[in-house]
SEVO-88623 format. One record per atom (N, C-alpha, C): residue in one letter; atom name; x, y, z. Coordinates in pm, whole numbers, plus 50000, padded with zeros to 5 digits. Layout:
<atoms>
   aa   at      xx      yy      zz
    a   CA       X       Y       Z
...
</atoms>
This chain:
<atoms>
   aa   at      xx      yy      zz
    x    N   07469   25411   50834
    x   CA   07483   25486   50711
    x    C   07370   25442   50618
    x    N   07275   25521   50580
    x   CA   07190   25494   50502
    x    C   07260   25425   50337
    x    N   07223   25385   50271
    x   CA   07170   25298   50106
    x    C   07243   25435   50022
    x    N   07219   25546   50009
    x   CA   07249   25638   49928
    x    C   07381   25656   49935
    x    N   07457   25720   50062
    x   CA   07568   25739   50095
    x    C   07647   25614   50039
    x    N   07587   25466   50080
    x   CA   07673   25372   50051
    x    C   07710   25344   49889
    x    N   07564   25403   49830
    x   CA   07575   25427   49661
    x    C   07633   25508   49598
    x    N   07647   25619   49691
    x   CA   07701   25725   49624
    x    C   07845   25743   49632
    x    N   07915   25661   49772
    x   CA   08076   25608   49825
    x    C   08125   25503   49693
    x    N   08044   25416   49663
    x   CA   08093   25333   49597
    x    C   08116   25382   49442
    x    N   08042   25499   49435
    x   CA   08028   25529   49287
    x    C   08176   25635   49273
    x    N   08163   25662   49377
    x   CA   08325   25799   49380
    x    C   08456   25735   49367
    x    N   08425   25607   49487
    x   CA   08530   25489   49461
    x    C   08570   25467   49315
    x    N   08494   25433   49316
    x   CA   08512   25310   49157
    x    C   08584   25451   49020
    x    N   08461   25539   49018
    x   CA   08546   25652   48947
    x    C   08707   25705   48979
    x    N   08708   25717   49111
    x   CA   08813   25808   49124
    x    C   08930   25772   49210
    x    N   08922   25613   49200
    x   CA   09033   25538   49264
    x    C   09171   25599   49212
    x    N   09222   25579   49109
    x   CA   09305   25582   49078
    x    C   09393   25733   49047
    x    N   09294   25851   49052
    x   CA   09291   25994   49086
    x    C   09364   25950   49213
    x    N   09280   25916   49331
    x   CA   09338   25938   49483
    x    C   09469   25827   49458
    x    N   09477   25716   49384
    x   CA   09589   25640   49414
    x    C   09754   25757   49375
    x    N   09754   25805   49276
    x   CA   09817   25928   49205
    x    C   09831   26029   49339
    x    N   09740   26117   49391
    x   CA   09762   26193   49504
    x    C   09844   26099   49573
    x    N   09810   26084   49580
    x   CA   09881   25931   49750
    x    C   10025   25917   49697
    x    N   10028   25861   49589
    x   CA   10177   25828   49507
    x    C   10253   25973   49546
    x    N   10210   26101   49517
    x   CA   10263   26162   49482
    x    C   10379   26242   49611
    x    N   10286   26217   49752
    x   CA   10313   26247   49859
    x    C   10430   26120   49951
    x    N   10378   26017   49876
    x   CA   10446   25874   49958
    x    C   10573   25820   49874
    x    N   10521   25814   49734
    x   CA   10610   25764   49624
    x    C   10699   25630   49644
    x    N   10524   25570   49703
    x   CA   10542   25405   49665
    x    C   10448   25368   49684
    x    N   10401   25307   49527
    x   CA   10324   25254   49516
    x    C   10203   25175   49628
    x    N   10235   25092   49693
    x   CA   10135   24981   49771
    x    C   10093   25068   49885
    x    N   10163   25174   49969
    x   CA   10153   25206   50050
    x    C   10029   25338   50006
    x    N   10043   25408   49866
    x   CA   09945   25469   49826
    x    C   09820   25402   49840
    x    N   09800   25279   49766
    x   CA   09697   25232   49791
    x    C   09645   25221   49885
    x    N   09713   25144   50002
    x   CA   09659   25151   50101
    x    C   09618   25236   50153
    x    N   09642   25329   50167
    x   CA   09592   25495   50248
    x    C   09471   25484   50178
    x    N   09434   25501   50010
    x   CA   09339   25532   49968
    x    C   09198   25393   50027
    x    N   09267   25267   50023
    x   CA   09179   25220   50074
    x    C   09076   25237   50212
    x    N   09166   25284   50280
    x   CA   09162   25278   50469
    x    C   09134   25410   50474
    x    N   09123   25511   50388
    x   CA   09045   25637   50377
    x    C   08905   25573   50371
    x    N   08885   25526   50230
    x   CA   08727   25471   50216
    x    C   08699   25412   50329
    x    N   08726   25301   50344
    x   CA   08673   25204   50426
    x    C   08680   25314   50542
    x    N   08705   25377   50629
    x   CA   08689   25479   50727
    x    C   08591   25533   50705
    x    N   08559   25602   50560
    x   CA   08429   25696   50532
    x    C   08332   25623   50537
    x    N   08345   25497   50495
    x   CA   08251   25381   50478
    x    C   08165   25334   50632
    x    N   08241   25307   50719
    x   CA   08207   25310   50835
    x    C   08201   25410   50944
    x    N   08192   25513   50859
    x   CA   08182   25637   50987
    x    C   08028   25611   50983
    x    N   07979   25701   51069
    x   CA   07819   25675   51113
    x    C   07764   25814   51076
    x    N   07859   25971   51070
    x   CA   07759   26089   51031
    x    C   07867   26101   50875
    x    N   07805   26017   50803
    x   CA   07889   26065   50643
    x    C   07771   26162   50569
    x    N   07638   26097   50636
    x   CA   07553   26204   50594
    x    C   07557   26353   50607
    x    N   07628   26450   50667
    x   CA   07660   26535   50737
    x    C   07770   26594   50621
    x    N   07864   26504   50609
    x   CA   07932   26547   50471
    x    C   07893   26618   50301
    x    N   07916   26756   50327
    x   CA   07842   26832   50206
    x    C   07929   26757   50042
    x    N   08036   26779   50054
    x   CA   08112   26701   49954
    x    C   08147   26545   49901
    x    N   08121   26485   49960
    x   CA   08263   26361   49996
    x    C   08366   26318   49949
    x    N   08349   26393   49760
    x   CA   08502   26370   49695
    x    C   08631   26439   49769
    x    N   08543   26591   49797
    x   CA   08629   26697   49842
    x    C   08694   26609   49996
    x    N   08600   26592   50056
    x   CA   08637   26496   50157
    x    C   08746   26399   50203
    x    N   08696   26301   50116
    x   CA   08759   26236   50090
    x    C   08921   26238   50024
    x    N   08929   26315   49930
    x   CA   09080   26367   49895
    x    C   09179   26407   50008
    x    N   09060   26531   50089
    x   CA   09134   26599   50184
    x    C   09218   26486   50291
    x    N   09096   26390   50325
    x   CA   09169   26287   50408
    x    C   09285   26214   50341
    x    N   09262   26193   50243
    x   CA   09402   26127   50180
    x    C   09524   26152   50214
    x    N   09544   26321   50187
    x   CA   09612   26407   50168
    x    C   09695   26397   50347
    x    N   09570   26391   50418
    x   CA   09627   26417   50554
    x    C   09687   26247   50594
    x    N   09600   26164   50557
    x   CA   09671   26055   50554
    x    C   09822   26051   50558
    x    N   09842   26064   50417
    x   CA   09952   26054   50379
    x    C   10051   26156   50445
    x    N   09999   26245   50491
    x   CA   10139   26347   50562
    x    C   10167   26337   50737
    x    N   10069   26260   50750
    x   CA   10096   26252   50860
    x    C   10099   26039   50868
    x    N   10160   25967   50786
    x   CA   10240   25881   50788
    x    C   10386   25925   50745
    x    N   10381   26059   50651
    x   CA   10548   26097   50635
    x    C   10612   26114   50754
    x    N   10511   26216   50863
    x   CA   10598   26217   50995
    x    C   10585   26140   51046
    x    N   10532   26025   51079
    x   CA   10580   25882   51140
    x    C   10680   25816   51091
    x    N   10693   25838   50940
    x   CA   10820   25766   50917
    x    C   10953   25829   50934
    x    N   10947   25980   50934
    x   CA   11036   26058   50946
    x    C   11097   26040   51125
    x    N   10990   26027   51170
    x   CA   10999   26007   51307
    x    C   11098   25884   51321
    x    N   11077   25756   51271
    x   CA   11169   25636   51267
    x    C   11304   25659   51245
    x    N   11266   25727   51141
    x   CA   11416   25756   51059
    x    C   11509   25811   51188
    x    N   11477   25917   51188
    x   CA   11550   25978   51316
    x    C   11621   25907   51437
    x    N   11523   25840   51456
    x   CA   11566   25714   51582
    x    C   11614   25638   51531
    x    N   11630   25596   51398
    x   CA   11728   25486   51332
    x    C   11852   25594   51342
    x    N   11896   25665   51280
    x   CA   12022   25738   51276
    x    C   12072   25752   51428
    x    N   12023   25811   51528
    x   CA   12062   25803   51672
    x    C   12101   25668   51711
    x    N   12054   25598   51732
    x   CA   12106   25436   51736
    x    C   12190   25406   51645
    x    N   12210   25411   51545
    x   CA   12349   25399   51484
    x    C   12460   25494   51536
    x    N   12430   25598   51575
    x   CA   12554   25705   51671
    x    C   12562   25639   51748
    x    N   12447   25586   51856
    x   CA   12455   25529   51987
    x    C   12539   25424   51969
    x    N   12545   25322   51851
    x   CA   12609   25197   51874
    x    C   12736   25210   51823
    x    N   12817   25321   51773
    x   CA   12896   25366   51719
    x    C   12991   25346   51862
    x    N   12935   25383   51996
    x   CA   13040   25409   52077
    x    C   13074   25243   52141
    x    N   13182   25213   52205
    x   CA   13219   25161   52279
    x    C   13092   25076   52381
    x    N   13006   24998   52388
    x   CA   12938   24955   52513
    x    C   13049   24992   52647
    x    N   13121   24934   52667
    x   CA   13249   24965   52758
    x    C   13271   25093   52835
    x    N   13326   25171   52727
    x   CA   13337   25329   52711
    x    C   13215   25400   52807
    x    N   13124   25386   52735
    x   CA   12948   25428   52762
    x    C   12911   25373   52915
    x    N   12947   25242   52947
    x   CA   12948   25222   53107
    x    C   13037   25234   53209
    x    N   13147   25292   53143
    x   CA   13218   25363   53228
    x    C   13195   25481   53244
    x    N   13163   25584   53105
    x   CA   13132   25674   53141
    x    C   13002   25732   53258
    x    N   12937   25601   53218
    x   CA   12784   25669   53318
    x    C   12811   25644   53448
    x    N   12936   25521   53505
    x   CA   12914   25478   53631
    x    C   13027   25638   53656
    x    N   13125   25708   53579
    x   CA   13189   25765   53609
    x    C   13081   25915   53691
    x    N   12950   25923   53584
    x   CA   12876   26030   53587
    x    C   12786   26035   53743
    x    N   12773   25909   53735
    x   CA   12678   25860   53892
    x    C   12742   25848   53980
    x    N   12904   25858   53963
    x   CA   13011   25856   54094
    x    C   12980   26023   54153
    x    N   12980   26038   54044
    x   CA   13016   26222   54098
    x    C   12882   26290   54140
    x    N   12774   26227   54047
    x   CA   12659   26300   54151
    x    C   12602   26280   54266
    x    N   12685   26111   54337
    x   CA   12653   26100   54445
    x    C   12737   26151   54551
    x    N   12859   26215   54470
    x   CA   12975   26307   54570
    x    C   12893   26453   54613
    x    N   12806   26503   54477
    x   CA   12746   26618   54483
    x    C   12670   26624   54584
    x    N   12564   26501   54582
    x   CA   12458   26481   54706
    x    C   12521   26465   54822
    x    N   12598   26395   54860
    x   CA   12684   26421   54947
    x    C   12741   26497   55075
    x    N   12764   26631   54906
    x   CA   12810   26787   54995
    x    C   12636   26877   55030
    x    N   12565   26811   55005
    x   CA   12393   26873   55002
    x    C   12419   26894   55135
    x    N   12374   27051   55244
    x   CA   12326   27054   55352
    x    C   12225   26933   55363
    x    N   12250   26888   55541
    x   CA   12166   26768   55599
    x    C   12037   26749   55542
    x    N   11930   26854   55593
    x   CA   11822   26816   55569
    x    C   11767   26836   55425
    x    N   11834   26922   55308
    x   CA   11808   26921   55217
    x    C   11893   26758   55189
    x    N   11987   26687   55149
    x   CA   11988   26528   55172
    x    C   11930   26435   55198
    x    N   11914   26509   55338
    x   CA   11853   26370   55387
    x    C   11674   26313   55302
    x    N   11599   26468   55291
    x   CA   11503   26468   55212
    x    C   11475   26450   55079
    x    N   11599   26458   55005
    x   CA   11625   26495   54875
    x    C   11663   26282   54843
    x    N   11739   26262   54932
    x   CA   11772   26133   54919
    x    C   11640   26005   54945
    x    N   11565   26076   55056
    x   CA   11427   25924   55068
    x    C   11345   25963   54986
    x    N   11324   26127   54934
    x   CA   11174   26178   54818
    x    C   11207   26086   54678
    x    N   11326   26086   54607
    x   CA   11390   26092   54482
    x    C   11469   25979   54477
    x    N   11536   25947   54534
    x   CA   11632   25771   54530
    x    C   11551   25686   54598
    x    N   11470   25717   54703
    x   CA   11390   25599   54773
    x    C   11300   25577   54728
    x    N   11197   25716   54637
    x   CA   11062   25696   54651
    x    C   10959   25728   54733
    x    N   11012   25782   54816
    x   CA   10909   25775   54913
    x    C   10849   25898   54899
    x    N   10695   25942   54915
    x   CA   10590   26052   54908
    x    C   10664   26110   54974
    x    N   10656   26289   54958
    x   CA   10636   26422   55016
    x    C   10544   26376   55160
    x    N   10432   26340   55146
    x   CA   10355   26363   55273
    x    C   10418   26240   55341
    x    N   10478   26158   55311
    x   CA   10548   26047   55420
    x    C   10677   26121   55515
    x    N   10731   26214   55434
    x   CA   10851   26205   55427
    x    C   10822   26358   55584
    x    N   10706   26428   55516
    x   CA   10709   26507   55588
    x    C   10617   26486   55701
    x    N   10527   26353   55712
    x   CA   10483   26334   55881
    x    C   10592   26265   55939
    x    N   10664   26169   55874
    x   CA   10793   26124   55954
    x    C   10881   26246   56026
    x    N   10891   26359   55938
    x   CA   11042   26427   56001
    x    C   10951   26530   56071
    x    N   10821   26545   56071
    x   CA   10723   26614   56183
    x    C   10736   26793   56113
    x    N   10744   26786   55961
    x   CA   10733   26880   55889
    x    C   10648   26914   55796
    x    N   10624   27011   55693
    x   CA   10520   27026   55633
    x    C   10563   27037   55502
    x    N   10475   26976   55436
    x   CA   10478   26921   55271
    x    C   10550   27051   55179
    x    N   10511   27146   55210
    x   CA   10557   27247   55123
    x    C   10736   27257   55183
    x    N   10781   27232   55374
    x   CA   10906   27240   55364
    x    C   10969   27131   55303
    x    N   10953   27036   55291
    x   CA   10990   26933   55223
    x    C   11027   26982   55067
    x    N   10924   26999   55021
    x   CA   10930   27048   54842
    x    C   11034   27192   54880
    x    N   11036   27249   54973
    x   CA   11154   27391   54936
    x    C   11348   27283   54930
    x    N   11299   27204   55057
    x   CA   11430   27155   55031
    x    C   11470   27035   54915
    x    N   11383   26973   54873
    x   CA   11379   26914   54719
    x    C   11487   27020   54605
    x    N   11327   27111   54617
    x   CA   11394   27244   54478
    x    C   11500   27263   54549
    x    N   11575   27281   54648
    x   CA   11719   27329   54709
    x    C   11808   27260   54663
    x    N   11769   27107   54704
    x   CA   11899   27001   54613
    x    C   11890   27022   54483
    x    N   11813   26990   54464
    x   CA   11802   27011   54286
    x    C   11839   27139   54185
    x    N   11840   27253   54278
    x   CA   11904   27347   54243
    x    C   12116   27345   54286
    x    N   12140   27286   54389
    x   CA   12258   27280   54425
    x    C   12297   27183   54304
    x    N   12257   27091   54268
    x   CA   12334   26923   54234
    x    C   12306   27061   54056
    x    N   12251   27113   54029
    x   CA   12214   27166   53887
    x    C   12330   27245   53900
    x    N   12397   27343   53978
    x   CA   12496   27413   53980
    x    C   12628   27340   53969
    x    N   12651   27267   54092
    x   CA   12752   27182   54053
    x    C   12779   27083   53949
    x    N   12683   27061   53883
    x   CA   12675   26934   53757
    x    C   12734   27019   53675
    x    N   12725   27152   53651
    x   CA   12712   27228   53557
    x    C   12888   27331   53556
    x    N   12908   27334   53697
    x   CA   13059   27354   53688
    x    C   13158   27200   53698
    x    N   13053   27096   53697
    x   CA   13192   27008   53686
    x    C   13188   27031   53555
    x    N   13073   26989   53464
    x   CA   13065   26983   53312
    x    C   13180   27100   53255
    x    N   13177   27216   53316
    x   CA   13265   27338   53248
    x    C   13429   27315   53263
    x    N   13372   27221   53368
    x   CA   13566   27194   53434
    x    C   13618   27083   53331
    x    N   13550   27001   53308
    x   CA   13533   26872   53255
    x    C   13563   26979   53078
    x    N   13516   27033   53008
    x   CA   13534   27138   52918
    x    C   13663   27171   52923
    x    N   13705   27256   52960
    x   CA   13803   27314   52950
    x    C   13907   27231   52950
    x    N   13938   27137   53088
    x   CA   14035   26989   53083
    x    C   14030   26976   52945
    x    N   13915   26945   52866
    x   CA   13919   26872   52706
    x    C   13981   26918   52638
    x    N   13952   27057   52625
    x   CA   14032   27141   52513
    x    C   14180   27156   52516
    x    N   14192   27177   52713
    x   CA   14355   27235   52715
    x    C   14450   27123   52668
    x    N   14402   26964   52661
    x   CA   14442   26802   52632
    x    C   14462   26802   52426
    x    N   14330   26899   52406
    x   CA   14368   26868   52229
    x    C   14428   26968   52224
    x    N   14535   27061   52307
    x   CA   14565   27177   52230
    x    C   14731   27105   52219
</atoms>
């Protein structure tokens, strides 16, 4: 960055700190955290390498503020969110919650189960074992794409039945609170 830019950054600074501290406030509405943005704006402009390129830099500079600051609102908004879910989450039972899931993983391994053979048998070493498509299909002396039809096959069966236990599992609920 040439001598000018750095004269002419410092001179916008010094004037118009407290302009951008105000924007910043106004979007964040707390104090320290305004500042900071406005600082770590400069110091960014400060060390960019094409500031020369910049026709404005107040205009600039504001604009970044501005974006600064709204896009730390959705980071914090973002937290927030995941703070409230975790308080639902811890709301339940630990207990409850591992019964329910071992209850949920009982039944989808009943589902897999009823899977025709080779959609199973494939569906079970691709997806619970791990093991590659192309392993799975020079072992059983088949071809990668039959492999992936019988994948999407389980995965379409276990999606149907998940979906009428869930409705069965429904209705049980309601006919219990009526």
């Amino acid at each position: 960055m040439n001598d000018t830019i750095h004269v002419q950054l410092e001179k916008l600074f010094l004037s118009h700190y407290k302009d951008w501290c105000v924007l910043s406030y106004s979007y964040l509405k707390d104090k320290d955290e305004a500042e900071e943005v406005v600082q770590d704006v400069c110091a960014k402009v400060l060390l960019k390498k094409k500031t020369e390129d910049v026709l404005n830099l107040k205009s600039y500079i504001t604009v970044a503020i501005k974006n600064s600051c709204l896009k730390k609102i959705k980071t914090q908004q973002k937290f927030t969110i995941l703070s409230e879910s975790e308080i639902q989450n811890n709301l339940h039972d630990p207990g409850e919650e591992s019964q329910l899931l071992e209850q949920k993983t009982g039944e989808l391994f009943r589902i897999i189960e009823k899977l025709p053979q080779p959609a199973k048998n494939i569906f079970l070493r691709c997806v619970i074992e791990g093991e590659k498509y192309q392993e799975v299909a020079d072992s059983l002396g088949i071809s990668v794409n039959t492999v992936k039809y019988h994948i999407k096959s389980a995965y379409r069966n276990i999606r149907s039945e998940m979906i009428s236990y869930s409705l069965l599992f429904l209705v049980l609920l309601k006919l219990i609170r009526k």
